[in-house]
VONUDO-600099 format. One record per residue (C-alpha): residue number from 1; x, y, z. Coordinates in pm, 1 decimal. Example, Ala and Ser with C-alpha at 12.3 -4.5 7.8 and 13.67 -1.06 7.14 Angstrom:
2
<r k="1" xx="1230.0" yy="-450.0" zz="780.0"/>
<r k="2" xx="1367.0" yy="-106.0" zz="714.0"/>
END
This chain:
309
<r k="1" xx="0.0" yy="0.0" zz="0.0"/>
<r k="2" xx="146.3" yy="311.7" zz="-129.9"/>
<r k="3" xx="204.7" yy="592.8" zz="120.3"/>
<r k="4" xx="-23.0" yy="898.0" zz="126.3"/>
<r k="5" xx="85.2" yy="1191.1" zz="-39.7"/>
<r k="6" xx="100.2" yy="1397.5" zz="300.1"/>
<r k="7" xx="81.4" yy="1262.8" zz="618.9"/>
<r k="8" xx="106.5" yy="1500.3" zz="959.3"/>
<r k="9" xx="165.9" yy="1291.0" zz="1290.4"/>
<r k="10" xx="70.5" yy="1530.0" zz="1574.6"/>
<r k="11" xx="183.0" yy="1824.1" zz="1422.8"/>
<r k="12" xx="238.1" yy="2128.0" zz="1638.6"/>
<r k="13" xx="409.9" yy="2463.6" zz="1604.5"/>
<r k="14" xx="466.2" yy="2763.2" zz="1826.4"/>
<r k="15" xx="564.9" yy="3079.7" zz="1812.1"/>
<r k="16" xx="660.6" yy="3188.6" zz="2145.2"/>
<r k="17" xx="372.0" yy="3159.6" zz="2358.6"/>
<r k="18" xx="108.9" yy="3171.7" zz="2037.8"/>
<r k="19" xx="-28.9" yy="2817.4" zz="1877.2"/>
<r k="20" xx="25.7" yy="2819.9" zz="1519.4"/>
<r k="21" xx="-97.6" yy="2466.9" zz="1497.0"/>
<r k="22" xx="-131.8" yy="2219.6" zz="1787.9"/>
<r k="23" xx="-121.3" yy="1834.9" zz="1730.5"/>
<r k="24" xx="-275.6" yy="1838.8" zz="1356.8"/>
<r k="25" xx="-274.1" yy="1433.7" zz="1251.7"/>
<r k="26" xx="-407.0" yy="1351.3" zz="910.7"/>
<r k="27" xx="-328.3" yy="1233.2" zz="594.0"/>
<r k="28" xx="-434.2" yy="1346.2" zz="261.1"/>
<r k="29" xx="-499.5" yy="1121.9" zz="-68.9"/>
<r k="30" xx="-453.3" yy="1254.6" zz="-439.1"/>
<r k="31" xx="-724.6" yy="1475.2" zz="-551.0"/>
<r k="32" xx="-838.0" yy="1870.6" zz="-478.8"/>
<r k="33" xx="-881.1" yy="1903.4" zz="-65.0"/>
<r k="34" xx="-1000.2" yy="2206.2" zz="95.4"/>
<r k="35" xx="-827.8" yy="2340.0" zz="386.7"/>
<r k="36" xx="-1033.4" yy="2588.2" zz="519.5"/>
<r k="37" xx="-1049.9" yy="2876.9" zz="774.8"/>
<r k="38" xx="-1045.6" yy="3163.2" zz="886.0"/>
<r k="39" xx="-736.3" yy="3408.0" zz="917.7"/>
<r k="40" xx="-485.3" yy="3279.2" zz="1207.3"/>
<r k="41" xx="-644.3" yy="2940.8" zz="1229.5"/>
<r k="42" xx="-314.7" yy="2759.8" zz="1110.0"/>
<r k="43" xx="-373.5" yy="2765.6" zz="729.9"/>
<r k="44" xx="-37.6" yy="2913.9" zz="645.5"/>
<r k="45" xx="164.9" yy="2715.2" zz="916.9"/>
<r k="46" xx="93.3" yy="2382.5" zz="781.0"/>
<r k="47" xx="155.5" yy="2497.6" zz="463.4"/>
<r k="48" xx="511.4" yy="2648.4" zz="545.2"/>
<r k="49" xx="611.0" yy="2329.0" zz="783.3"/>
<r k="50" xx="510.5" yy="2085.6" zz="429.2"/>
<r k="51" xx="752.3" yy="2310.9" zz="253.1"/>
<r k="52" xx="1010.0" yy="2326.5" zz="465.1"/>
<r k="53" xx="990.5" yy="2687.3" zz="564.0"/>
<r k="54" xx="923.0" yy="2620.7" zz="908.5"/>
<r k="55" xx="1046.8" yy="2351.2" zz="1174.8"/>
<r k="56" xx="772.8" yy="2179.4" zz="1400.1"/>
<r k="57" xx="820.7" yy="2209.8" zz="1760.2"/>
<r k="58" xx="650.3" yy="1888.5" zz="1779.9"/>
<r k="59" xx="573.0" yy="1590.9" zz="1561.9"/>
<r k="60" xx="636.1" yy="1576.1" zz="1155.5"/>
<r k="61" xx="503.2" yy="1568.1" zz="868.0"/>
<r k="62" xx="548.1" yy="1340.5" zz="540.8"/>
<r k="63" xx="518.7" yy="1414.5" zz="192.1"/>
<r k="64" xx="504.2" yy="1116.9" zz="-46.8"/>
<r k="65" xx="664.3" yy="867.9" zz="266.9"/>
<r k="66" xx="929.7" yy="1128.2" zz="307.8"/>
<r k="67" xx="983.7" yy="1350.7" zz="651.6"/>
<r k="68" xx="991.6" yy="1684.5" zz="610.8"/>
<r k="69" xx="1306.5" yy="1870.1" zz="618.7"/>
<r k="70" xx="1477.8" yy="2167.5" zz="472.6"/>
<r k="71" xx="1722.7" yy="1948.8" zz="249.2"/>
<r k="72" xx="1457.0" yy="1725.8" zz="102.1"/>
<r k="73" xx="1512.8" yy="1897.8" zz="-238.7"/>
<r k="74" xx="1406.7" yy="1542.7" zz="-475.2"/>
<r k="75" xx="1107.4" yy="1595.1" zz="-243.1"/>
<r k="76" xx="976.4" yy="1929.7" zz="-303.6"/>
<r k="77" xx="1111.5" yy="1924.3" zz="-677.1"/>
<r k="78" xx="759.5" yy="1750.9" zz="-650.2"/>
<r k="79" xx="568.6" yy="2059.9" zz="-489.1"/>
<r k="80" xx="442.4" yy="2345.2" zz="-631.5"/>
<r k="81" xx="391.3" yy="2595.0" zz="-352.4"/>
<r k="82" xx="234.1" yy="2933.8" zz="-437.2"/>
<r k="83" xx="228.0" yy="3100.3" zz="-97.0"/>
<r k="84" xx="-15.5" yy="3350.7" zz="85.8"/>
<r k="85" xx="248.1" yy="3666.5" zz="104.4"/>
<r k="86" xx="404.2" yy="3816.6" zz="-200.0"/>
<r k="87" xx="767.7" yy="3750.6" zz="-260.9"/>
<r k="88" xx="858.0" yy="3846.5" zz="-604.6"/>
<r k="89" xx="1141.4" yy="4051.7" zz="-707.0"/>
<r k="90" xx="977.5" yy="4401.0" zz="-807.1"/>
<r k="91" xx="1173.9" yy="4497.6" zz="-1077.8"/>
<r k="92" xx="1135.7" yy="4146.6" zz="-1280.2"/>
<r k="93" xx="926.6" yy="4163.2" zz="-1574.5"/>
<r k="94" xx="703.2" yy="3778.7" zz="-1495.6"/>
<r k="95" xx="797.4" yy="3585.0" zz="-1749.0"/>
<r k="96" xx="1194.6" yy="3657.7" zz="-1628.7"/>
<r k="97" xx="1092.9" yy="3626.3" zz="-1274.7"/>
<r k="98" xx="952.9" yy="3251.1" zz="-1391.6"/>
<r k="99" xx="1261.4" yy="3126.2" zz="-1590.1"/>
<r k="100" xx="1477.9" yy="3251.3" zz="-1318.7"/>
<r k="101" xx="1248.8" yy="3009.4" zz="-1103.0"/>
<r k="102" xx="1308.3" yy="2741.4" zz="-1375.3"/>
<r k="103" xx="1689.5" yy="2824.5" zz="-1307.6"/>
<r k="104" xx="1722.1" yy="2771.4" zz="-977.8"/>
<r k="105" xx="1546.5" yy="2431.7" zz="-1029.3"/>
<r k="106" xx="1855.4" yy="2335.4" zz="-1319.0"/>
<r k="107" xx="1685.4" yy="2408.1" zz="-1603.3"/>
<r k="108" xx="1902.1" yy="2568.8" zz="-1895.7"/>
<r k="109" xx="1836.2" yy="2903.3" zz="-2076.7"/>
<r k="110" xx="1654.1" yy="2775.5" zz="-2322.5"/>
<r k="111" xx="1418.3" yy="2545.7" zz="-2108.3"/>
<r k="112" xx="1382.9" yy="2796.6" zz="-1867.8"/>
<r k="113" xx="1236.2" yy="3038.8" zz="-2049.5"/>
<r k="114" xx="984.2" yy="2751.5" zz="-2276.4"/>
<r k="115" xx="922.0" yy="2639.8" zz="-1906.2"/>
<r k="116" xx="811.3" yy="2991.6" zz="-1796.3"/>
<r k="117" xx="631.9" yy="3059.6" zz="-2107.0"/>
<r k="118" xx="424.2" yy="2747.6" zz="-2045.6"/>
<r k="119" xx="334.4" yy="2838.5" zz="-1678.6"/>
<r k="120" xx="218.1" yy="3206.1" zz="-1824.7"/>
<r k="121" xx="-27.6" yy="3032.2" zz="-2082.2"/>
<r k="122" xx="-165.9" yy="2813.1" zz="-1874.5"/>
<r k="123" xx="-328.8" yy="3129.5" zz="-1602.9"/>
<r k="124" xx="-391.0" yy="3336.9" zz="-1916.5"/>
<r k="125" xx="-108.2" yy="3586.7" zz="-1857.5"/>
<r k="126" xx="138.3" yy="3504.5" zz="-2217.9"/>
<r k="127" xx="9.1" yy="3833.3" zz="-2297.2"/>
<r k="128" xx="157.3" yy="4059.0" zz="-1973.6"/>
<r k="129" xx="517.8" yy="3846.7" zz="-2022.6"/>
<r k="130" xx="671.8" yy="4165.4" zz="-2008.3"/>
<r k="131" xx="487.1" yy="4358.1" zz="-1740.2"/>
<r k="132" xx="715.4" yy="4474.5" zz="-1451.4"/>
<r k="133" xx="573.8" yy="4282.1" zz="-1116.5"/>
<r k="134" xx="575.3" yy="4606.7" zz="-958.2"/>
<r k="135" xx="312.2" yy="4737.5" zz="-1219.8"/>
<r k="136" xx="94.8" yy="4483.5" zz="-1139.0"/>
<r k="137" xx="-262.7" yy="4468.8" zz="-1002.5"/>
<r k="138" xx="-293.1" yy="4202.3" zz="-683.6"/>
<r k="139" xx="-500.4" yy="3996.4" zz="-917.6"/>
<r k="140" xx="-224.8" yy="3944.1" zz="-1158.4"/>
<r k="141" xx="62.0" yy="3890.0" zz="-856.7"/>
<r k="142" xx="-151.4" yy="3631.4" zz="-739.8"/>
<r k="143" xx="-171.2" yy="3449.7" zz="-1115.8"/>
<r k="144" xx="207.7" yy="3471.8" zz="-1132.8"/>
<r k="145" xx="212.6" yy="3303.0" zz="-818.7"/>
<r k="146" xx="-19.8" yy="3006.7" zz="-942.2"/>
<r k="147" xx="248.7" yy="3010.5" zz="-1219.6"/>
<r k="148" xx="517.5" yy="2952.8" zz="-1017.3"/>
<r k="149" xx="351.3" yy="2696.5" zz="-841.3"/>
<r k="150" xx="293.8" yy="2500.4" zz="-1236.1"/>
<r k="151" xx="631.1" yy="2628.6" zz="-1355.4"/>
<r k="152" xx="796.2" yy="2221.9" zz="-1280.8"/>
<r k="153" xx="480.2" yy="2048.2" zz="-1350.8"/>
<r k="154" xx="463.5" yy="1911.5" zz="-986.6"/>
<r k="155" xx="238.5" yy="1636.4" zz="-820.3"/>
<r k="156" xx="121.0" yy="1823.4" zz="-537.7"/>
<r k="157" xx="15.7" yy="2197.1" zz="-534.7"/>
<r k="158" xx="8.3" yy="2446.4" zz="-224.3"/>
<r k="159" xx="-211.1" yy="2705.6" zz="-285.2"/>
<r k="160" xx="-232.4" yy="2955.9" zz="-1.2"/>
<r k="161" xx="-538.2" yy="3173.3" zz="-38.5"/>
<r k="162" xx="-496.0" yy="3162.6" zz="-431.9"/>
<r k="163" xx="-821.8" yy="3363.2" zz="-521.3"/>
<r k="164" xx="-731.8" yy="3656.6" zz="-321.6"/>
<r k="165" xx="-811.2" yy="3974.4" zz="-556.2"/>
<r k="166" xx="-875.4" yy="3797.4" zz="-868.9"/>
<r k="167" xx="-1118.2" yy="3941.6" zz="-1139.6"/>
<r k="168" xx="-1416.0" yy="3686.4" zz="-1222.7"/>
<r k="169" xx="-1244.5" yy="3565.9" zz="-1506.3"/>
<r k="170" xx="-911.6" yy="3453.6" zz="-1338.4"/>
<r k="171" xx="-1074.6" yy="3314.2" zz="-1040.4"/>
<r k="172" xx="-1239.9" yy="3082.9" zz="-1292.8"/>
<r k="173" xx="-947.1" yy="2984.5" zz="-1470.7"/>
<r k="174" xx="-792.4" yy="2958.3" zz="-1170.5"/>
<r k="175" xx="-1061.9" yy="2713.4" zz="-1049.7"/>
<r k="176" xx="-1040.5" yy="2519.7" zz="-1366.4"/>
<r k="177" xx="-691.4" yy="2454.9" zz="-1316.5"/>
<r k="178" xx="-698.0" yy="2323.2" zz="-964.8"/>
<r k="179" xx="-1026.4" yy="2086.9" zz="-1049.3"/>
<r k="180" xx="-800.7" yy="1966.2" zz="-1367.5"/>
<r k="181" xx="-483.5" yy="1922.1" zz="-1163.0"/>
<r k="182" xx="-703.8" yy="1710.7" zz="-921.1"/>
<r k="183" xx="-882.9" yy="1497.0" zz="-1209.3"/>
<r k="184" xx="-539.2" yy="1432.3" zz="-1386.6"/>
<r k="185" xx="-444.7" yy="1245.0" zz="-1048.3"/>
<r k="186" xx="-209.9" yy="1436.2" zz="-876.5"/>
<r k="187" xx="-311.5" yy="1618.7" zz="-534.1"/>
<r k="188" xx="-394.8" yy="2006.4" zz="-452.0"/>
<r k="189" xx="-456.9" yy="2126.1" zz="-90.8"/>
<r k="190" xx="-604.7" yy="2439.2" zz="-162.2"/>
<r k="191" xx="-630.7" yy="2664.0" zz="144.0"/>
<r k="192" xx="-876.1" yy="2956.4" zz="163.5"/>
<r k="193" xx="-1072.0" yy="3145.4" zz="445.0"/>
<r k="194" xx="-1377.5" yy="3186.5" zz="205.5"/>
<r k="195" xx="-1667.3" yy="2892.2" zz="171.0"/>
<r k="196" xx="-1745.8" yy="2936.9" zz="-146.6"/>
<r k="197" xx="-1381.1" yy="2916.4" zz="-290.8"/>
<r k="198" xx="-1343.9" yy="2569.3" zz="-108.1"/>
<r k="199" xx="-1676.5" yy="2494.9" zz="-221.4"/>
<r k="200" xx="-1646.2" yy="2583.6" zz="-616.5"/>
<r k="201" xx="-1291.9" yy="2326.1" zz="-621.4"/>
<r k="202" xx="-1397.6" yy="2015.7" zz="-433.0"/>
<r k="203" xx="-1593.0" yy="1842.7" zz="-161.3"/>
<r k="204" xx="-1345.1" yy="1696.4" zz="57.7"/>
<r k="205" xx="-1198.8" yy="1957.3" zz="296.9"/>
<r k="206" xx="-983.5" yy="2012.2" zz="633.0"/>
<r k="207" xx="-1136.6" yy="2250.0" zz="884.2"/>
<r k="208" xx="-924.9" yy="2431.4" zz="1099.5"/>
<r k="209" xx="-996.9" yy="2640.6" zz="1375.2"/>
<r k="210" xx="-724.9" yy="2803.2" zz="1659.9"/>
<r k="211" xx="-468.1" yy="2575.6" zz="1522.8"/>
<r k="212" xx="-692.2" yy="2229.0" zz="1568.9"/>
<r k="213" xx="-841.6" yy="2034.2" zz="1316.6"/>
<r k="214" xx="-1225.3" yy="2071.0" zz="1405.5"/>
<r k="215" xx="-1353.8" yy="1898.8" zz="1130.2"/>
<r k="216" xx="-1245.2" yy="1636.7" zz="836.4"/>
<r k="217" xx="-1446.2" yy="1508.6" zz="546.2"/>
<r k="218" xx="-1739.7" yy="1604.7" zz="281.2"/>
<r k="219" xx="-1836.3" yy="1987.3" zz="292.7"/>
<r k="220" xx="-2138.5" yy="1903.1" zz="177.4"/>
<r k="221" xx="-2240.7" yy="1745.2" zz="490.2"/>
<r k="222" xx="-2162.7" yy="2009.8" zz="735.4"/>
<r k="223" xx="-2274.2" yy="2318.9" zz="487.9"/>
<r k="224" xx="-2609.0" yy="2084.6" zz="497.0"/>
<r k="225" xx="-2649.5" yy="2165.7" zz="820.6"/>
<r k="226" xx="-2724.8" yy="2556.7" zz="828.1"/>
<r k="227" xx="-2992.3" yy="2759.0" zz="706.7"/>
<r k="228" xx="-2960.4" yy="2910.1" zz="362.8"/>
<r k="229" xx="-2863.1" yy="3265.0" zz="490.3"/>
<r k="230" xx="-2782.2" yy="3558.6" zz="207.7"/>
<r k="231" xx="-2398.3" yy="3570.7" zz="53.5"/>
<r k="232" xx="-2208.3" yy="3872.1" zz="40.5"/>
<r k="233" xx="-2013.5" yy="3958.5" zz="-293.5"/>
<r k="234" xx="-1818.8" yy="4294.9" zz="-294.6"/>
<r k="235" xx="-1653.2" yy="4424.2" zz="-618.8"/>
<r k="236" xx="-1467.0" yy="4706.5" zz="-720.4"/>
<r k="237" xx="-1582.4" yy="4844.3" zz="-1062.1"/>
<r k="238" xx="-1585.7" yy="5156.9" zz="-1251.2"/>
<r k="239" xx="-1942.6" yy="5102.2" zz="-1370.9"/>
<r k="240" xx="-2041.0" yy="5013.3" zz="-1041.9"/>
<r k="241" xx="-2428.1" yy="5241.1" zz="-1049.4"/>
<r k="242" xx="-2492.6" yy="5058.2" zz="-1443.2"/>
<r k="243" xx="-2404.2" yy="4724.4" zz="-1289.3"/>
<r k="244" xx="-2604.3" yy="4775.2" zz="-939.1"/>
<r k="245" xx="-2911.8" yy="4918.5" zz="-1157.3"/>
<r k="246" xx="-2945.9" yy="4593.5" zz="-1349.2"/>
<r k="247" xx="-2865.5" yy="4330.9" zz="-1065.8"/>
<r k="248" xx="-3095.7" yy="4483.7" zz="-847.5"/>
<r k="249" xx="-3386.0" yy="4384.2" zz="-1159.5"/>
<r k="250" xx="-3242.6" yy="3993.6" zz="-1089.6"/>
<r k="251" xx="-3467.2" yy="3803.0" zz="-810.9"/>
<r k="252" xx="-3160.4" yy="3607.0" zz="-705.4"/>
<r k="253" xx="-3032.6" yy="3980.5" zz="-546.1"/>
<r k="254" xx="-3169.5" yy="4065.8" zz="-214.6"/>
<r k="255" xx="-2947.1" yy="4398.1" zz="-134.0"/>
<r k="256" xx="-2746.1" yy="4630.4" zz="-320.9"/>
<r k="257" xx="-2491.3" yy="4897.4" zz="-149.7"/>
<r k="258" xx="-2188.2" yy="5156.8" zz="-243.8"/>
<r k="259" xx="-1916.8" yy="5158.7" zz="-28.7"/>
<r k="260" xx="-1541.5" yy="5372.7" zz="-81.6"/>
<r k="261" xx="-1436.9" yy="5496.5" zz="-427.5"/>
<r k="262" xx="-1531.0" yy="5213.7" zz="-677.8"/>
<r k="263" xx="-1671.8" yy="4963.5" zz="-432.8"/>
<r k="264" xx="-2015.5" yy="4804.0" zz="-466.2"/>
<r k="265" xx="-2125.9" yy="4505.4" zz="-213.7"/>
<r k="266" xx="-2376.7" yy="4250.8" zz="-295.3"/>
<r k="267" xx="-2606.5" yy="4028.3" zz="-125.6"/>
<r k="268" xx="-2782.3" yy="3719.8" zz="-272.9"/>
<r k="269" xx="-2934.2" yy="3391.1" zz="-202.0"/>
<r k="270" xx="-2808.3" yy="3234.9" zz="-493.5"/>
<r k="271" xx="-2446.2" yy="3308.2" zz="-504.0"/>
<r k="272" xx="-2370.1" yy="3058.2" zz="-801.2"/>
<r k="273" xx="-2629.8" yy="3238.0" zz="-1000.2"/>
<r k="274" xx="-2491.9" yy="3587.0" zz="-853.3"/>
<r k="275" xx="-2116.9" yy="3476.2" zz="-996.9"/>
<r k="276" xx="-2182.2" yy="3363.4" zz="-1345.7"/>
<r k="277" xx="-2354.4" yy="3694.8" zz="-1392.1"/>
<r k="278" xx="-2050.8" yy="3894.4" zz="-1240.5"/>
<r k="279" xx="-1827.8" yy="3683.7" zz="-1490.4"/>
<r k="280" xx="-1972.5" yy="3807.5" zz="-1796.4"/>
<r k="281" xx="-1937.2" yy="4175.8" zz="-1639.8"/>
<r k="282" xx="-1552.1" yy="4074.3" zz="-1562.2"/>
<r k="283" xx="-1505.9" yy="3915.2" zz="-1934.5"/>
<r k="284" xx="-1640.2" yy="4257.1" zz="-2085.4"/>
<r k="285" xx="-1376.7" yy="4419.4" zz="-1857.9"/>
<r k="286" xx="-1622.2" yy="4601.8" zz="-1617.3"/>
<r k="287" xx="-1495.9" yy="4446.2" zz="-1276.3"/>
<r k="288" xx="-1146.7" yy="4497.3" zz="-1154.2"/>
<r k="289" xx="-1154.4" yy="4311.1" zz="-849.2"/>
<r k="290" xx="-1423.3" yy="4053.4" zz="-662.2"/>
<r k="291" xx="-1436.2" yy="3923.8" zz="-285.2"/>
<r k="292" xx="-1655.1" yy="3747.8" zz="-130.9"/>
<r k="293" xx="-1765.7" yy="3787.5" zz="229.1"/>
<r k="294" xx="-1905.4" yy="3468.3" zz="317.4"/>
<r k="295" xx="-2091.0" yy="3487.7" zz="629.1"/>
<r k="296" xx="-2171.9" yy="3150.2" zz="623.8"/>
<r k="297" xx="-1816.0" yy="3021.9" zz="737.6"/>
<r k="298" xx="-1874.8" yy="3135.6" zz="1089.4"/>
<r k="299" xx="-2201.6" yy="2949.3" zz="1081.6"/>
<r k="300" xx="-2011.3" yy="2650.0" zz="1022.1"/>
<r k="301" xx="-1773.1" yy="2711.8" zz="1326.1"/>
<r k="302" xx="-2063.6" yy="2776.9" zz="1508.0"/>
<r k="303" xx="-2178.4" yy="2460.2" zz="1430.8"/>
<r k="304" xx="-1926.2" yy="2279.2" zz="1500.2"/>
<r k="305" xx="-1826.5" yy="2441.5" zz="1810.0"/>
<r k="306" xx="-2123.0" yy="2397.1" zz="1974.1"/>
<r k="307" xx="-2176.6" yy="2056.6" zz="1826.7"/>
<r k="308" xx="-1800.1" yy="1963.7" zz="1999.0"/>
<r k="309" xx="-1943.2" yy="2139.5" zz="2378.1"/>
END
């Protein structure tokens, strides 16, 4: 029997007096799993101790029947890690930034740059090869980032909060290319602090909460267990009034409101419905950036809280 393709053994880590993560055992099978959370639950601690980034201050963790450490490099040659923070090099135009990944790794000139090229097409960005990173909007950071994670064609991909500040269109591509990675057998944990985001990329999911694992399994059957309350959607769009006035004609739209500069926040009781309509507006260039507030993420802890009392 083949070993899983991560495997934490009471996994804990500390920062001085603050749990980061505290005894986390699990193991995780090929396919698209959801960690979820919200922010400071642990997300982006597990994620650094798989990579190496961070040392555990108890326990380990495995990846492919391999312990963690820093030196592991046949290991994570295997990873594609696209983390929460931003840690490009400014003045890099992306598709140099890439093949200088693709260097590091021991590819040539040549490959690195056919490599990096490849990475670009795949989240739609061939076309902004030459942009400065510094130029860039978050949305398009965070695609060069899900690039970088692609750029050696890994087995397992660490996405950390990959959506964040992505138009419609992106986050869909985006989404695409996590279910496909998933379907083509190898394994994503894809961590995000948003229900719907987990929700839109898979049914299996890891719930954490104040560093513990509070829940393990199907979505489906916890987010089964609360009352269908109204989704939040908030975009930022220059034709935010044209786009409110027809929305607010759509029955699947409960409440419309303007906040700061370009802002406009939705609420709905449909949010699928909600989203394919904000795509179109995103693939006609009218929204520059989407979030969604789900609400319903605290009913789950709620839930499961008081479930655990």
């Amino acid at each position: 029997m083949s070993a899983p393709v991560i495997r934490c053994v009471g996994l804990a880590r500390w920062y001085g007096e603050v749990q980061g993560l505290s005894g986390l055992t699990v193991d995780v099978s090929p396919g698209v799993v959801g960690l979820l959370g919200p922010n400071g639950s642990g997300k982006t601690t597990l994620m650094r101790l798989l990579t190496g980034l961070a040392r555990p201050t108890r326990g380990h963790a495995e990846l492919f029947g391999t312990r963690v450490s820093p030196d592991q490099w046949a290991v994570f040659r295997r990873v594609g890690y696209a983390p929460g923070d931003d840690v490009h090099f400014e003045s890099e135009r992306g598709s140099d930034f890439l093949a200088l990944m693709a260097r590091v790794a021991g590819d040539g000139p040549m490959a690195a740059r056919a490599r990096a090229r490849a990475a670009l097409e795949k989240v739609g960005m061939e076309e902004l090869a030459t942009k400065k990173l510094s130029t860039m909007s978050k949305g398009m950071r965070q695609r060069i980032k899900v690039a970088q994670a692609l750029l050696l064609e890994p087995e397992l991909l660490l996405l950390d909060e990959p959506l964040n500040g992505m138009d419609p269109v992106s986050r869909r591509k985006t989404i695409n290319l996590v279910r496909a990675h998933g379907a083509a057998g190898g394994t994503v944990l894809f961590s995000s602090h948003i229900l719907h985001e987990v929700e839109s990329v898979t049914d299996r999911m890891l719930l954490l909460h104040h560093g513990r694992l509070l829940a393990e399994g199907r979505l489906s059957e916890i987010v089964g267990l609360l009352e269908r309350k109204p989704r939040r959607v908030q975009i930022s769009s220059g034709s935010r009034r044209e786009i409110a006035a027809a929305l607010l004609q759509e029955d699947y739209v409960s409440g419309v409101s303007f906040g700061d500069d370009s802002q406009l926040l939705l609420e709905t009781r449909d949010l699928n419905r909600l989203l394919d309509r904000l795509q179109a507006y995103g693939g006609a260039g009218q929204i520059e950036s989407m979030e969604i507030a789900d609400e319903n993420l605290e009913s789950v802890f709620d839930t499961l809280v008081g479930s655990a009392v």
